[in-house]
VOGU-3710 file (C-alpha; in Angstrom, 3 decimals, decimal comma):
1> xxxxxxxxxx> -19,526/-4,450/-29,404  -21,354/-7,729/-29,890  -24,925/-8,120/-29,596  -26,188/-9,542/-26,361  -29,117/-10,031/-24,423  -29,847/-8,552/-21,186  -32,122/-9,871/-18,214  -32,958/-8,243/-14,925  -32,701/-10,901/-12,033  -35,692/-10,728/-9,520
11> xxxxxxxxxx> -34,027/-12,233/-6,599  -30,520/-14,118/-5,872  -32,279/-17,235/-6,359  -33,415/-16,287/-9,710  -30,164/-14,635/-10,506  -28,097/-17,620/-10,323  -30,531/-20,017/-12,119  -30,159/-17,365/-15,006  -26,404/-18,201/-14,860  -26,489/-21,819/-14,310
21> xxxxxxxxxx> -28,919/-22,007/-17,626  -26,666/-20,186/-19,649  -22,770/-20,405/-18,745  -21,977/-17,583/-21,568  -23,619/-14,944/-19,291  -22,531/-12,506/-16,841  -23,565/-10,376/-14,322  -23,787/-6,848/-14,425  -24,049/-4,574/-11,201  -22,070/-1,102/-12,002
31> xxxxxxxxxx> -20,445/-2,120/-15,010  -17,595/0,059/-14,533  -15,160/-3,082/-15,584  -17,264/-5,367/-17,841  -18,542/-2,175/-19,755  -15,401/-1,662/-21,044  -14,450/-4,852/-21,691  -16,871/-5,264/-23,968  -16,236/-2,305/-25,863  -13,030/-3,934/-26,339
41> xxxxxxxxxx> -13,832/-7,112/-26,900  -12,030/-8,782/-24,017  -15,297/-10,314/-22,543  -17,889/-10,698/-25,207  -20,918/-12,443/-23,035  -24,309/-13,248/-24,826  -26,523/-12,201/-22,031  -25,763/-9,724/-18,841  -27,927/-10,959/-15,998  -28,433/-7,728/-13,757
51> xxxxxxxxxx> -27,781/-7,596/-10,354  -27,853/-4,004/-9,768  -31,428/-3,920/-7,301  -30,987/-7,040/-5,495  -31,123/-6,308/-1,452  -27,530/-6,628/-0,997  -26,853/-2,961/-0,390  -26,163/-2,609/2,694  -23,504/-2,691/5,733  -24,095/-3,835/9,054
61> xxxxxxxxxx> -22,335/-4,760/11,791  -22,209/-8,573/13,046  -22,917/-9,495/16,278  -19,526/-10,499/17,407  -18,559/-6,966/16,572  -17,368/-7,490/13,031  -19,336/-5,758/9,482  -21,212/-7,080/6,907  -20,610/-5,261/3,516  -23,189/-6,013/0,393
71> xxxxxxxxxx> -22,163/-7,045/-2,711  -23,850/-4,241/-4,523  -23,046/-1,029/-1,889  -21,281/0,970/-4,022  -17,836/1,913/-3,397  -18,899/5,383/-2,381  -20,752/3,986/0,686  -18,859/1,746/1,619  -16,110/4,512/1,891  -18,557/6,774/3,970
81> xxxxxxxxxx> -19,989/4,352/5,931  -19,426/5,071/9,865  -18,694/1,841/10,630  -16,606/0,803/8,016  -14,657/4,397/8,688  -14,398/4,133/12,654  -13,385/0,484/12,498  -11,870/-0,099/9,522  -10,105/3,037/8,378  -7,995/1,452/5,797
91> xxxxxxxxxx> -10,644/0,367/3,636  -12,365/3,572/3,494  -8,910/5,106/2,277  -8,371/2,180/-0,278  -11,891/2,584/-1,714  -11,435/6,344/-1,583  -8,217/6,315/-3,259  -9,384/4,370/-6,669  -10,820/5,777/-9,519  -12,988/9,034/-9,540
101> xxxxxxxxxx> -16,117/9,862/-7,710  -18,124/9,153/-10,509  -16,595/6,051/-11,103  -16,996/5,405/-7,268  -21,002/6,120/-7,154  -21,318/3,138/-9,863  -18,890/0,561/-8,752  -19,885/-2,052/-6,462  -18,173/-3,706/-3,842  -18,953/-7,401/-5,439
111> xxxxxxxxxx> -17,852/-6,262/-9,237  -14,371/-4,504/-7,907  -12,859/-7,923/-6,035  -14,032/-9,282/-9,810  -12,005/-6,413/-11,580  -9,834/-8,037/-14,237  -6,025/-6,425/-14,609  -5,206/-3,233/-16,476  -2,344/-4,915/-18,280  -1,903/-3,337/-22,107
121> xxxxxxxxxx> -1,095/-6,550/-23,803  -4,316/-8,493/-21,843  -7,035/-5,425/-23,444  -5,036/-5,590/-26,451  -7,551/-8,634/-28,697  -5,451/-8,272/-31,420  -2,128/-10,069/-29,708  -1,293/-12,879/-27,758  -2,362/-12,919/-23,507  -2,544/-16,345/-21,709
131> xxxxxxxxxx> -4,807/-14,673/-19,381  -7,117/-13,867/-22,331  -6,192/-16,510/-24,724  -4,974/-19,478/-22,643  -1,464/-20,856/-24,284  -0,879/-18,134/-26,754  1,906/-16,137/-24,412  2,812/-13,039/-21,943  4,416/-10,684/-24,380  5,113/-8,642/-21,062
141> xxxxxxxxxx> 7,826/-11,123/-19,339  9,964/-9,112/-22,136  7,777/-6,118/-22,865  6,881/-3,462/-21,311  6,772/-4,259/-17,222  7,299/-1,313/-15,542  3,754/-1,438/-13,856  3,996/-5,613/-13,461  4,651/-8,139/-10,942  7,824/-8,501/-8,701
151> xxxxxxxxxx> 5,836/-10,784/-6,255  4,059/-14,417/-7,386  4,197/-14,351/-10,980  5,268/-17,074/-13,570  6,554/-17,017/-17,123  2,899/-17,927/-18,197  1,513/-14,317/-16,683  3,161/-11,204/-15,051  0,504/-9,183/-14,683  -0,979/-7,039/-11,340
161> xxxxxxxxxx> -4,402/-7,127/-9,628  -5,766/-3,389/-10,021  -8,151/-3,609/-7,017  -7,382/-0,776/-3,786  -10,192/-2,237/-2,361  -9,337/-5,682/-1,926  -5,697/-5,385/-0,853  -7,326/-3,402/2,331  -9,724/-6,438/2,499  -6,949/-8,903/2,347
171> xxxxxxxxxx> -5,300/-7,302/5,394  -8,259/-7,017/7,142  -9,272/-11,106/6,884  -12,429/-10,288/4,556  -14,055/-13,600/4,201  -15,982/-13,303/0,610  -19,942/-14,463/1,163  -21,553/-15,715/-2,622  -24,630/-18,211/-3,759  -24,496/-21,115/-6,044
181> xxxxxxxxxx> -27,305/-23,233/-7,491  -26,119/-25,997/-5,081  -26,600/-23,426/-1,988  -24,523/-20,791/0,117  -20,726/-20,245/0,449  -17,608/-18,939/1,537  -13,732/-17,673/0,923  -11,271/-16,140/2,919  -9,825/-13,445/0,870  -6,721/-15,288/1,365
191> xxxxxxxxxx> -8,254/-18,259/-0,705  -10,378/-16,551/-2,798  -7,383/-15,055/-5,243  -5,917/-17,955/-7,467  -1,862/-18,028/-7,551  -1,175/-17,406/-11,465  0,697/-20,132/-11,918  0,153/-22,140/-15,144  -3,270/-21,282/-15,206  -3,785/-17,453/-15,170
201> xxxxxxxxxx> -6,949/-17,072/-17,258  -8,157/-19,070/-13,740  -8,222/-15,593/-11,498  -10,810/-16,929/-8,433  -11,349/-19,564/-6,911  -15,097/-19,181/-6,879  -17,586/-21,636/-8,080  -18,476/-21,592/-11,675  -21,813/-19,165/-11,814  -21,474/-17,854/-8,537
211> xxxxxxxxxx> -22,792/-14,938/-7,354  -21,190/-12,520/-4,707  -23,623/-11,730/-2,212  -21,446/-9,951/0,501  -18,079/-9,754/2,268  -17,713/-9,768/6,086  -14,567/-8,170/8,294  -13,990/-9,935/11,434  -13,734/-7,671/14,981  -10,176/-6,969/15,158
221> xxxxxxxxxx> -8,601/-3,683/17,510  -5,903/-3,396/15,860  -8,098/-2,389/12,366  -9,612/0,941/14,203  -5,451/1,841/13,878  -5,227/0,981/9,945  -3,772/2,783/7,063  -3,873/2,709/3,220  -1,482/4,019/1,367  -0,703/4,489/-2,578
231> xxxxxxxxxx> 1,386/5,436/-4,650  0,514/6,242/-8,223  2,296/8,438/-11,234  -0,114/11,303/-11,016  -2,279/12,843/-8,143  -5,411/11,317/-8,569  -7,214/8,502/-10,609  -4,329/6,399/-11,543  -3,953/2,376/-10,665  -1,206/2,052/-7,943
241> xxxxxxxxxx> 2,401/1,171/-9,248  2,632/0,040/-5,121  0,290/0,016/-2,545  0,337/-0,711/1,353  -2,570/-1,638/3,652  -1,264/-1,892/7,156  -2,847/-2,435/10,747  -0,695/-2,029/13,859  -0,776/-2,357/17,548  1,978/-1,043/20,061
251> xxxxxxxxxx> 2,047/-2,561/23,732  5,711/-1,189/25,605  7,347/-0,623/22,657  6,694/-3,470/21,367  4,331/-5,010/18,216  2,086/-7,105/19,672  -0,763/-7,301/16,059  0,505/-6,398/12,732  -1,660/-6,973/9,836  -0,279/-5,976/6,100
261> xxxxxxxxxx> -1,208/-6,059/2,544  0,913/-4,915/-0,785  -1,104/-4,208/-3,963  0,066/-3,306/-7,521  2,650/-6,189/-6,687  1,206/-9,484/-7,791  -1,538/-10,992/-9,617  -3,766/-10,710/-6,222  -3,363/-8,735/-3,214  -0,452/-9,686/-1,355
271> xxxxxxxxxx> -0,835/-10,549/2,421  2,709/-10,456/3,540  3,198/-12,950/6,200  6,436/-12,875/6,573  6,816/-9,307/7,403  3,908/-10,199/9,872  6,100/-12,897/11,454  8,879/-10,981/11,788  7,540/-7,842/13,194  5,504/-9,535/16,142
281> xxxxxxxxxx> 7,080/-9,092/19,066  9,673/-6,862/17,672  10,589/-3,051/18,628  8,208/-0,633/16,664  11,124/0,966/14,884  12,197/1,843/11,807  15,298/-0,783/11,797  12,229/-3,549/12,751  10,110/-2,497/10,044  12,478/-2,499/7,113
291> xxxxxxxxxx> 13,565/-5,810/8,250  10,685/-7,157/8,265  9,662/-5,344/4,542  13,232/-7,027/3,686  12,327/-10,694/5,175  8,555/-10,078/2,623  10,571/-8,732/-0,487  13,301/-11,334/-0,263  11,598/-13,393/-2,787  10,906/-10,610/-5,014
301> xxxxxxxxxx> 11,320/-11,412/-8,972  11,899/-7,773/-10,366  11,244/-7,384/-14,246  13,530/-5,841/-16,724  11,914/-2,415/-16,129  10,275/-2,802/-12,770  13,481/-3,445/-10,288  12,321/0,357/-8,618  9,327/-1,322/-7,361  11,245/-3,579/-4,539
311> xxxxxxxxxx> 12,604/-0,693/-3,233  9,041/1,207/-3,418  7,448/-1,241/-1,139  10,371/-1,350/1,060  10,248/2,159/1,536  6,173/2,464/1,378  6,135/-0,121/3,939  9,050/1,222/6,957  6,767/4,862/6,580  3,258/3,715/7,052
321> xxxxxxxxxx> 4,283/1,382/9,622  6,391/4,182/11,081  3,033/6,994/10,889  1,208/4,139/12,946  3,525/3,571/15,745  3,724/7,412/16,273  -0,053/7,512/16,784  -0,060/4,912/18,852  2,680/6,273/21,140  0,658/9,270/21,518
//
């Protein structure tokens, strides 16, 4: 690991002048991500600004009815939080269903929508990555892509978004609060993930410097009926090969709010509006749902070794959709 200096911010304020002094820095809450990163030489910053004891650990609600999440509660509390589990009850299951408790008590909620992917070839330094090493190539288009993109990509980058957290968040209409030296700011989730395009060492859309100071969930009914669900190739700390966050409400049979998320499918969490379209104001069936998981996956781009995945999410999708319409019949 490369030296590097190391400076404890006082406030936000002071935080973000740190960074806008020296554009080589970074910041460092739980580390969980740029720790090893550095160990492998993926990010080699000459000075970690930390964030870790700033007052930004807390959630609250709003007053129209929505939360306020911290950017430095740690994924553990966010998960146990009663407001964040009696309102939102998909993103307590998304945070509780990444990584390991220990893992959890460090993370924040700020560092994990920063995460950077899990592909082999990107912590790989000693081969080519355009999302490490702009122009030099994605050795995975013909590599090994079982745990890639089917959704989004380009021939520049193929690689997934590891975050649980943030595909709940993208279903939910998070709106992602940070502070720059010119003042205050905002992104919907929505906005806040970069397509890949040509450009995917370019991953948010966030100010150069910025700091993360909080997320906020709107007041939404049909979240308090919200589900996460994962699949993953062993039982428990493994990054989803698919991933559903879904939100439904049932009036006479009939889907009157739908709100859903894929992860593990693209290079950001995947709000799929088209199976939203499609399902409101539709039967809540089974033949409704997997059409409308059909009209989302119809421009799917499946990978030599990664075709299962279409049919993943298809099925992932009709189920949890299916488990929510039951409970709301009841």
């Amino acid at each position: 690991m490369r030296e590097f200096g190391y400076r404890k911010a006082p406030d936000v304020a002071g935080a973000v002048a740190l960074l806008d002094a020296d554009p080589d820095a970074r910041y460092l809450a739980g580390g969980t991500n740029l720790v090893d990163l550095m160990r492998t030489g993926v990010e080699r910053p000459g000075r970690l600004v930390d964030v870790r004891d700033l007052p930004l650990d807390r959630v609250e609600p709003t007053p129209d009815g929505g939360v306020r999440i911290g950017a430095t509660v740690t994924n553990s509390d966010l998960a146990a939080h009663p407001l964040v589990r009696t309102r939102y009850p998909a993103l307590a299951q998304a945070v509780l269903a990444g990584a390991s408790g220990q893992l959890r008590n460090m993370a924040t909620v700020g560092g994990n929508l920063l995460q950077r992917t899990r592909c082999a070839y990107f912590a790989d330094v000693t081969g080519p990555c355009n999302k490490r090493a702009p122009g030099s190539g994605c050795p995975a288009v013909r590599g090994d892509n079982r745990q890639h993109a089917v959704l989004g990509a380009s021939a520049q980058c193929v690689a997934v978004h590891p975050s649980d957290m943030a595909v709940a968040l993208a279903a939910l209409d998070g709106v992602v609060h940070y502070e720059t030296a010119q003042g205050p700011g905002e992104l919907p989730l929505g906005w806040f993930y970069l397509p890949v395009s040509d450009t995917p060492h370019r991953e948010t859309a966030l100010p150069a410097g910025a700091l993360i100071t909080g997320v906020t969930l709107p007041p939404a009914p049909v979240a308090a009926r919200s589900r996460y669900r994962k699949v993953r190739e062993r039982a428990s700390y493994a990054f989803a090969v698919g991933s559903v966050a879904a939100a439904l409400e049932v009036r006479d049979g009939v889907v009157s709010d739908v709100r859903l998320a894929f992860g593990a499918v693209a290079s950001r969490p995947w709000r799929a509006r088209a199976a939203e379209r499609t399902l409101t104001g539709a039967p809540a069936d089974t033949e409704s749902f997997a059409a409308a998981a059909d009209a989302e996956l119809a421009s799917a781009r499946p990978l030599s070794h990664n075709g299962f995945k279409v049919t993943l999410m298809r099925n992932l999708t009709v189920a949890v959709l299916s488990e929510l319409a039951e409970e709301a019949a009841r």
